[in-house]
N, C-alpha and C positions, 0 to 999 in steps of 0.2 A: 296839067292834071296828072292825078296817079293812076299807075296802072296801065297796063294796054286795053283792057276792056272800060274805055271811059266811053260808054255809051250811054244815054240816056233811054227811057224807057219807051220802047217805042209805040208811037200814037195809033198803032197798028192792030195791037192786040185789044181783045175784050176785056170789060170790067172782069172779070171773074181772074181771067188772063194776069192782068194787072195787081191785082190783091194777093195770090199766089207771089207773087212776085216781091211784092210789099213783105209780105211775111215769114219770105227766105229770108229777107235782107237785114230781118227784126234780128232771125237764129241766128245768122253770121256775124251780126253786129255780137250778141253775147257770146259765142265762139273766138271772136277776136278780142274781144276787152278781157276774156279769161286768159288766150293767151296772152296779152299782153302785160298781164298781171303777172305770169310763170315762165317769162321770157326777156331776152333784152332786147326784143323787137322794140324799136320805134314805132308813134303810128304811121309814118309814112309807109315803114316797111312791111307793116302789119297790112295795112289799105292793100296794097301792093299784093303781098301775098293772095290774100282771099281772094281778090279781083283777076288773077293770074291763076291762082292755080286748084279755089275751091268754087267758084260760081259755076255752074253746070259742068262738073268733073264727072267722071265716071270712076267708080272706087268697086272692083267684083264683079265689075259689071249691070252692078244700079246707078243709075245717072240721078246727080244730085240738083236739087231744083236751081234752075238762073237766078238769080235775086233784082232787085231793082238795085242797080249800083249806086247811084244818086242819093237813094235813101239809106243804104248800109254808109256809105260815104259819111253821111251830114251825123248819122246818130253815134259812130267811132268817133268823128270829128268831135261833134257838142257833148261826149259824155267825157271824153279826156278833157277840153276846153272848161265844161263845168262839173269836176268830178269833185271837188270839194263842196259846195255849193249841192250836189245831189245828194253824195252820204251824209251830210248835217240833214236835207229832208228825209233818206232815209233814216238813220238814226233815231228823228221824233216820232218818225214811225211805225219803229220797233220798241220792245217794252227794252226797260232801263235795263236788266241784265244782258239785252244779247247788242250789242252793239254789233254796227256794220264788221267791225273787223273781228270779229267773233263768226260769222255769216257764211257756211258753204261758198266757196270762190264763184262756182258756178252762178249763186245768186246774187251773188256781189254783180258781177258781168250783167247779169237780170236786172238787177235795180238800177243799176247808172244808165242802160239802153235802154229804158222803160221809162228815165228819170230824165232823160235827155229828150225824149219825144214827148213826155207831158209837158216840159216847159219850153222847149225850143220849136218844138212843133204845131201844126196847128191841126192834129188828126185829135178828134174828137177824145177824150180821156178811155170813157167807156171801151172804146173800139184798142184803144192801146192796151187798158187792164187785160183783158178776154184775149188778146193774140199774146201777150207776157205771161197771163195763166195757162195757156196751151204750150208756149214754149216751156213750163216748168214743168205741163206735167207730160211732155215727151222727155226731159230729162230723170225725173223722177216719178215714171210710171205707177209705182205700188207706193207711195207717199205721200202724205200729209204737205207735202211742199207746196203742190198749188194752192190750198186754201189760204197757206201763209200768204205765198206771192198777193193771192188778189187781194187780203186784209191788209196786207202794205202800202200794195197800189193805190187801193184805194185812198185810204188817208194818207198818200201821198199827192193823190191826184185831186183831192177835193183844197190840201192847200194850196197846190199849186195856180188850180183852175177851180175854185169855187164856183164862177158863175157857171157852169157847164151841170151844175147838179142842182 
């Protein structure tokens, strides 16, 4: 495995406990597929990185949330593994002038870690849109960007997972 923090999440903490956790690992998944877009990190090295040196770091002295490494792991994994295969769905999801690569980097990274847990995953669509809408609009507090994200996700995630709607 990658990383020295290959732990799994443990059986120990509370639901609530757990979901915080789930929902670092969503940010850091989008944190690490940007940089890996603006870098010539590998994913291994990228995995590596975050797992080593951003899951519960202390940056000023705010200590950043643990993630569940397991889950950051699988959605860097399946969003490089199926990253052509997500921008063709994002793409139909977007109107014909803005294409993925026309897309703030930022939600580039957003839509393949959103786009790898609607189809690789089996968490509920809804519950991915709503934690991918929160992570946009902590990036883009004063913007118009989350309502994009969840119009994307959405009819990303109804073809993905129609039966689910």
């Amino acid at each position: 495995m990658l990383g020295q923090r290959d732990m799994t999440t443990p059986s120990g903490l509370s639901g609530n406990q757990k979901r915080k956790m789930k929902s670092a690992a969503r940010l850091y998944a989008v944190q690490a597929l940007f940089q890996m877009e603006h870098s010539s990190l590998t994913l291994d090295k990228v995995i590596v990185e975050f797992l080593d040196h951003r899951f519960g770091a202390s940056y000023d002295g705010v200590e950043m949330q643990d993630g569940d490494s397991d889950h950051f792991r699988a959605l860097v994994t399946e969003a490089v593994s199926h990253q052509a295969a997500i921008d063709q769905m994002t793409d139909r999801a977007l109107v014909a002038k803005w294409p993925i690569a026309r897309i703030d980097p930022t939600l580039r990274g957003l839509f393949r870690a959103a786009g790898a847990e609607l189809t690789q995953t089996d968490t509920p669509p809804k519950v991915a849109i709503k934690e991918y809408v929160d992570i946009a609009a902590a990036f883009f507090p004063d913007g118009r960007e989350p309502s994009f994200v969840n119009a994307v996700l959405d009819h990303m995630a109804r073809e993905a997972r129609p039966e689910a709607f």
